[in-house]
DSSP file (Angstrom, degrees, kcal/mol; ACC not computed):
  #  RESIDUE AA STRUCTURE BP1 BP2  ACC     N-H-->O    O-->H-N    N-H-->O    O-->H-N    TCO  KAPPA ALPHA  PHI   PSI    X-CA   Y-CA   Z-CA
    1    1 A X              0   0    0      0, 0.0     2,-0.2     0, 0.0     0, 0.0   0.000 360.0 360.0 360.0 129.0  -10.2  -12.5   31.3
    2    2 A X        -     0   0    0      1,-0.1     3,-0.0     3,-0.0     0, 0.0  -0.329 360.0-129.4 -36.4 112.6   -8.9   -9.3   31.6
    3    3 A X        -     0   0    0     -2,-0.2     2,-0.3     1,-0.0    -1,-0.1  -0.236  28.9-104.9 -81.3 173.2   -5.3   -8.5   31.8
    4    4 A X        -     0   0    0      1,-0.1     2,-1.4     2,-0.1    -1,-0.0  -0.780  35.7-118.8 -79.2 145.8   -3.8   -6.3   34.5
    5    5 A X    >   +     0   0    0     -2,-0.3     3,-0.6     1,-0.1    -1,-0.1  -0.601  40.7 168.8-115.8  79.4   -2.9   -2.9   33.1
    6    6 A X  T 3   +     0   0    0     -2,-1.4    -1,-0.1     1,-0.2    -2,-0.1   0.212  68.1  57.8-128.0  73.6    0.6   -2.8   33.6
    7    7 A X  T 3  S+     0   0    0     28,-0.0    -1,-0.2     2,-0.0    -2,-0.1  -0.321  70.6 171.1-134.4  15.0    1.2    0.5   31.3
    8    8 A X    <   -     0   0    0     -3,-0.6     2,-0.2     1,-0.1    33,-0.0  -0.269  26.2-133.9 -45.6 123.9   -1.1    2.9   33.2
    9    9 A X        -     0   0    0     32,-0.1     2,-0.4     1,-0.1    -1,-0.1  -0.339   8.9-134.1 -61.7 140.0   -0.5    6.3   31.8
   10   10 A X    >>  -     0   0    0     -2,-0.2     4,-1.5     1,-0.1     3,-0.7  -0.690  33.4-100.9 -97.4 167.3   -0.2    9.4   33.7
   11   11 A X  H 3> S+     0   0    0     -2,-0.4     4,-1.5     1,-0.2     3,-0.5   0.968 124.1  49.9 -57.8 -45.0   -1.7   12.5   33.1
   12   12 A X  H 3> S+     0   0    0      1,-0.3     4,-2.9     2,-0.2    -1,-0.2   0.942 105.9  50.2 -52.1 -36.0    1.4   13.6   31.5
   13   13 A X  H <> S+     0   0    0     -3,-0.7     4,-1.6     2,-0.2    -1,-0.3   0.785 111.6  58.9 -86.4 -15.4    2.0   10.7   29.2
   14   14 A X  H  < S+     0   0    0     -4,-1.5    -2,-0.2    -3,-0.5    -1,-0.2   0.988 105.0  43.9 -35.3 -76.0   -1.9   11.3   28.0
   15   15 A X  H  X S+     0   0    0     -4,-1.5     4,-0.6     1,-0.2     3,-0.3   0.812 113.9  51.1 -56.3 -67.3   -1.6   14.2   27.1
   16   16 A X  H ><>S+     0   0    0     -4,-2.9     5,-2.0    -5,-0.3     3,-1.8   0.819 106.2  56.9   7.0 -84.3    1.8   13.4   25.2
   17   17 A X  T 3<5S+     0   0    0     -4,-1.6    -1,-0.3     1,-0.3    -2,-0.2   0.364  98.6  61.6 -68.0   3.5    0.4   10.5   23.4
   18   18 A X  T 345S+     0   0    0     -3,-0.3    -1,-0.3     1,-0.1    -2,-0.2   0.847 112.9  30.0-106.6 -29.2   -2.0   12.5   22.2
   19   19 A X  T <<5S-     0   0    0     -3,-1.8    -2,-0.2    -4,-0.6    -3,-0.1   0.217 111.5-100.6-107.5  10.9    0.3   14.7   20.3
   20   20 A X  T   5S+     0   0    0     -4,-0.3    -3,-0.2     1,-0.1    -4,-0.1   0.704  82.9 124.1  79.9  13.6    3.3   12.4   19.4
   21   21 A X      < +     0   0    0     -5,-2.0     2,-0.2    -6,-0.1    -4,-0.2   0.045  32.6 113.0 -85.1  28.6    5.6   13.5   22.1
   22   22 A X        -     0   0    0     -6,-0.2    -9,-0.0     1,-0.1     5,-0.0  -0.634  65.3-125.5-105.5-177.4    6.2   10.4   23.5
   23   23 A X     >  -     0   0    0     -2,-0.2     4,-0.5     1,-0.1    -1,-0.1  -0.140  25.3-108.5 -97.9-177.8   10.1    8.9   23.2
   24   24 A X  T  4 S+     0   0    0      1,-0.2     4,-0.4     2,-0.2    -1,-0.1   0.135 117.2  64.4 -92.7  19.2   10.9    5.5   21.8
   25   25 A X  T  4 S+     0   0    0      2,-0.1    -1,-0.2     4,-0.0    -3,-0.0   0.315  99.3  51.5-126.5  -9.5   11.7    4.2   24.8
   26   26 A X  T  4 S+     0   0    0      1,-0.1    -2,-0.2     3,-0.0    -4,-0.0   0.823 119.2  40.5 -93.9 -22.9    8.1    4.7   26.1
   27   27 A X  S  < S+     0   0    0     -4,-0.5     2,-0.4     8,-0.0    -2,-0.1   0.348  88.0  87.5 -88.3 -17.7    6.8    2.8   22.8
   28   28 A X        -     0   0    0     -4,-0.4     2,-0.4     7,-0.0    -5,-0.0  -0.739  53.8-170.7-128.6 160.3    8.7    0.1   22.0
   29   29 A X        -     0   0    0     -2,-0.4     6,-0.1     1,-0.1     3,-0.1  -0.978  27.7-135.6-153.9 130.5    8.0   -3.2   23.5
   30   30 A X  S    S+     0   0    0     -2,-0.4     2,-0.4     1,-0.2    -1,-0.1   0.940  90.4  25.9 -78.5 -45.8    9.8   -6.3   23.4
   31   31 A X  S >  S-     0   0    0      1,-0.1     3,-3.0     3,-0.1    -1,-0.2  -0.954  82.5-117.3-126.7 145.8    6.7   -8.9   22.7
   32   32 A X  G >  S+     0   0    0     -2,-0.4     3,-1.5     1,-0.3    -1,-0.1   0.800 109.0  61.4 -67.7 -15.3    3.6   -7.9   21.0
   33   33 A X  G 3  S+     0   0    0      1,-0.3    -1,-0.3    -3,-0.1    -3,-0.0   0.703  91.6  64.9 -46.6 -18.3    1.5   -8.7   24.2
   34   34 A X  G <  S+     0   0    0     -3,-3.0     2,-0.6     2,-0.1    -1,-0.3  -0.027  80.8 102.3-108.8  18.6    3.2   -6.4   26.0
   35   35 A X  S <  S-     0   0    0     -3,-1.5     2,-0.3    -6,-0.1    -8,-0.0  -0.838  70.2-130.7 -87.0 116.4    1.7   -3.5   23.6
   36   36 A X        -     0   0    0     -2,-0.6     2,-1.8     1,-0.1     3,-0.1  -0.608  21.0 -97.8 -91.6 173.6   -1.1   -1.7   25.2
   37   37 A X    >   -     0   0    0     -2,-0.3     3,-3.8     1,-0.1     5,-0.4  -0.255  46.5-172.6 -60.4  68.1   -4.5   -0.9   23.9
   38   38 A X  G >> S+     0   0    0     -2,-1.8     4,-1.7     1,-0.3     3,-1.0   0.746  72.8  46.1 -64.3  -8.8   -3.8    2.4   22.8
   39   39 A X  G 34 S+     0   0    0      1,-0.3    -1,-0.3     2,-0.2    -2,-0.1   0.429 103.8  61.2 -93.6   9.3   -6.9    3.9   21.8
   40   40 A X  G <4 S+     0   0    0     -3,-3.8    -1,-0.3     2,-0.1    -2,-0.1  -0.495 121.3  40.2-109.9  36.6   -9.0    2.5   25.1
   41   41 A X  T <4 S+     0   0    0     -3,-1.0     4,-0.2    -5,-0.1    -2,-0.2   0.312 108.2  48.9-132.0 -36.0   -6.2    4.9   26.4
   42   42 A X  S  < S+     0   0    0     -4,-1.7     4,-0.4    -5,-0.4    -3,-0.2   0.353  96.8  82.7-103.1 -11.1   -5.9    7.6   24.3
   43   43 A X  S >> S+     0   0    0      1,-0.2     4,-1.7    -5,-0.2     3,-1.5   0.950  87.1  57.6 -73.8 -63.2  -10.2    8.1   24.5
   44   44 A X  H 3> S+     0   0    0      2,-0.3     4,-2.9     1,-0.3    -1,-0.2   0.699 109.1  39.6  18.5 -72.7  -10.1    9.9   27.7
   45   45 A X  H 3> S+     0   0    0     -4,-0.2     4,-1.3     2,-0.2    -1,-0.3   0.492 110.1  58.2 -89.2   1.6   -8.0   12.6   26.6
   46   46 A X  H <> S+     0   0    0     -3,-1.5     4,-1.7    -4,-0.4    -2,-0.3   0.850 108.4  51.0 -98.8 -33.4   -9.6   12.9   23.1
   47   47 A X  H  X S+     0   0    0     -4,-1.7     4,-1.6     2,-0.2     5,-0.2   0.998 110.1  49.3 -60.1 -80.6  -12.6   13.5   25.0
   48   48 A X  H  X S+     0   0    0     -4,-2.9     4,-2.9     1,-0.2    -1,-0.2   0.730 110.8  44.7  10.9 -80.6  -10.9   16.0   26.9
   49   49 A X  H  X S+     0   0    0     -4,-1.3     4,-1.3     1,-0.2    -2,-0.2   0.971 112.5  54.5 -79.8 -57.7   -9.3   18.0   24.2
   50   50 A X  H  X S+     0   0    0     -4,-1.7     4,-1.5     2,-0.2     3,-0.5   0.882 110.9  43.6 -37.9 -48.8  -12.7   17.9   22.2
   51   51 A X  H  X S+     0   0    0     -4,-1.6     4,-3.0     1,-0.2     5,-0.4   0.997 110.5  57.9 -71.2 -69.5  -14.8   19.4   25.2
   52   52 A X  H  X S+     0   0    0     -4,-2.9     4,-1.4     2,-0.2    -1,-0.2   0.669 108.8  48.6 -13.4 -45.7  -11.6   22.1   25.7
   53   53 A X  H >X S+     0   0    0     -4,-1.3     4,-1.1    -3,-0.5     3,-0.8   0.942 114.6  44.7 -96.2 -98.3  -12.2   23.4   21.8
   54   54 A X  H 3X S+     0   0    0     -4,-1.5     4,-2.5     1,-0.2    11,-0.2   0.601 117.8  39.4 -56.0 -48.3  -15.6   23.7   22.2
   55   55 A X  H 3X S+     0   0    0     -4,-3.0     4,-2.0     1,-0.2     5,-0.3   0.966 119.3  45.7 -40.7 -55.9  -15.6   25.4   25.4
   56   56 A X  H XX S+     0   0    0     -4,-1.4     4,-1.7    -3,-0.8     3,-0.9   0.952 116.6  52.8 -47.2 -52.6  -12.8   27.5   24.6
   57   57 A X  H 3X S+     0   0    0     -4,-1.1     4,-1.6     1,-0.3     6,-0.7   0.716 105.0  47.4 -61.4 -26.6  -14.5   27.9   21.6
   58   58 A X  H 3< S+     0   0    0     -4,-2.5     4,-0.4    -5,-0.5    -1,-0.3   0.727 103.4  63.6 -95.4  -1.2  -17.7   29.0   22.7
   59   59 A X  H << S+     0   0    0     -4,-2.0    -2,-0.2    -3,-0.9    -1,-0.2   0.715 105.2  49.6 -91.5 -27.4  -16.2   31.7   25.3
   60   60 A X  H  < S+     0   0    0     -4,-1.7    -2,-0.1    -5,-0.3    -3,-0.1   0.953 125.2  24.5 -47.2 -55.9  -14.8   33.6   22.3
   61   61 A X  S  < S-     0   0    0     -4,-1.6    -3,-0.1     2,-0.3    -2,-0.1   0.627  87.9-129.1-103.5 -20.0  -17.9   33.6   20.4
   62   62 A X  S    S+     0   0    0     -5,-0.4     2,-0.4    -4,-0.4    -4,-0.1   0.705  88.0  64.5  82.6   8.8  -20.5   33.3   22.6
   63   63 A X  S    S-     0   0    0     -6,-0.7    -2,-0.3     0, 0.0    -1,-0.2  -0.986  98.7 -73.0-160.3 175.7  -21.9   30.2   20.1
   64   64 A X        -     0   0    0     -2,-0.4    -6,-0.1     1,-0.1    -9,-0.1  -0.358  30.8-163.6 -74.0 133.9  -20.7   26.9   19.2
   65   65 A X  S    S+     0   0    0    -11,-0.2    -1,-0.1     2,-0.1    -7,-0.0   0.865  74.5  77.0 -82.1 -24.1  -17.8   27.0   16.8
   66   66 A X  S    S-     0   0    0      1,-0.0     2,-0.4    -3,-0.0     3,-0.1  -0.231  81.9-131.3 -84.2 160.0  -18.3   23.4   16.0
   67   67 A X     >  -     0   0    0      1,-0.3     4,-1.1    -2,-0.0     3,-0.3  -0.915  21.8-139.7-105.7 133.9  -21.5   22.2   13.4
   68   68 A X  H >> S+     0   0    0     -2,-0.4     3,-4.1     1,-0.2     4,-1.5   0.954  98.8  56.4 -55.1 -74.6  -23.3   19.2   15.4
   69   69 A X  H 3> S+     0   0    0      1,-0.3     4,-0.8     2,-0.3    -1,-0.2   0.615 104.0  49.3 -24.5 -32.8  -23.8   17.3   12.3
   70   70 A X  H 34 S+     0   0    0     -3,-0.3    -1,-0.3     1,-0.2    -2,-0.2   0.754 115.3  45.7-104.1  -5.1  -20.2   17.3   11.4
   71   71 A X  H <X S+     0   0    0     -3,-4.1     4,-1.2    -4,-1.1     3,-0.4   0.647 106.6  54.7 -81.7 -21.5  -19.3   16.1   15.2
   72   72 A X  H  X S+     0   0    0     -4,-1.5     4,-2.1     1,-0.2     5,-0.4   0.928 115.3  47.6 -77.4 -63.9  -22.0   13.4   15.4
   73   73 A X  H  < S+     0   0    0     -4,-0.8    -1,-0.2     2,-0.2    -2,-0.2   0.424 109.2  47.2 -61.3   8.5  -20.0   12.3   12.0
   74   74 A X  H >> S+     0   0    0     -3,-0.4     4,-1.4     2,-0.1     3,-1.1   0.681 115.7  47.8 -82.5 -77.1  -16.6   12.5   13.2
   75   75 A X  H >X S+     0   0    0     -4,-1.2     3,-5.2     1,-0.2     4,-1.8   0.909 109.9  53.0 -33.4 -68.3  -17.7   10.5   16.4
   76   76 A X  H 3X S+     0   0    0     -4,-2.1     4,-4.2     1,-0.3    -1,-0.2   0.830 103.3  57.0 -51.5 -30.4  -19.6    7.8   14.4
   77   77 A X  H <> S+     0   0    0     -3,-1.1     4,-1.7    -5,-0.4    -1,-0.3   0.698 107.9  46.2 -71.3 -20.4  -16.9    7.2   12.3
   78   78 A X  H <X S+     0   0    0     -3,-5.2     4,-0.5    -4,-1.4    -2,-0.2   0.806 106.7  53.2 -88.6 -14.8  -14.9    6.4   15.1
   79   79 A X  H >< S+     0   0    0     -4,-1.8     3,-1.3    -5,-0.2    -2,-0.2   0.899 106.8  60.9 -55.7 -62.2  -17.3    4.4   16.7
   80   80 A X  H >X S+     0   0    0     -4,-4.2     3,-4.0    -5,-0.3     4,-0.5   0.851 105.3  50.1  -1.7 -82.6  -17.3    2.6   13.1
   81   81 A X  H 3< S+     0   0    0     -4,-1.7     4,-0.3     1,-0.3    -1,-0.2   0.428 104.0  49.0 -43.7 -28.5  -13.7    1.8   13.4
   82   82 A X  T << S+     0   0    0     -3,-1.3    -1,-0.3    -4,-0.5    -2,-0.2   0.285  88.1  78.7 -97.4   5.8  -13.3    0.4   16.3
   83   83 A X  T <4 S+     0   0    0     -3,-4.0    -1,-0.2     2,-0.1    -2,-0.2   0.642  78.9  75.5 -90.6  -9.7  -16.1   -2.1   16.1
   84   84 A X     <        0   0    0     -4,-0.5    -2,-0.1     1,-0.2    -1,-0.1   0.798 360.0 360.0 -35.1-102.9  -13.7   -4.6   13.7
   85   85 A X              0   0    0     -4,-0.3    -1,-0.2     0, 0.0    -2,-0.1   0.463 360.0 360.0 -23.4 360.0  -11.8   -5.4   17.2
């Protein structure tokens, strides 16, 4: 059964987590249940920031800066990782 989420992020704290700005006092957790799942947290805004680069990127140049082949092999590898869990 599913627990209740109660660490929902805000757009701010996303964003944050995503670059290592968040404080210790946003991170540290008294028992390890009480840890959330950060990467089912942190996909959202990695998605985000990926789509952002390419757009961004493709309004500069007028073509994709990114190679597919070496983003379908980014992706897969993360896919990889997380199927341990």
């Amino acid at each position: 059964m599913a627990r209740a989420d109660a660490h929902a992020l805000s757009l701010d704290q996303g964003f944050r987590m995503m670059l290592y700005l968040l404080g210790p006092n946003e991170t540290s957790f008294a028992r390890d249940e009480d840890v959330p799942e950060y990467v089912e947290k942190a996909t959202p805004f990695f998605m985000m920031l990926m789509l952002s680069e390419l757009l961004i990127g493709w309004a500069k140049t007028g073509s994709l800066v990114i190679r597919i082949n070496d983003g379908i092999t980014s992706l897969s590898a993360g896919v990889m990782s997380r199927l341990s869990k």
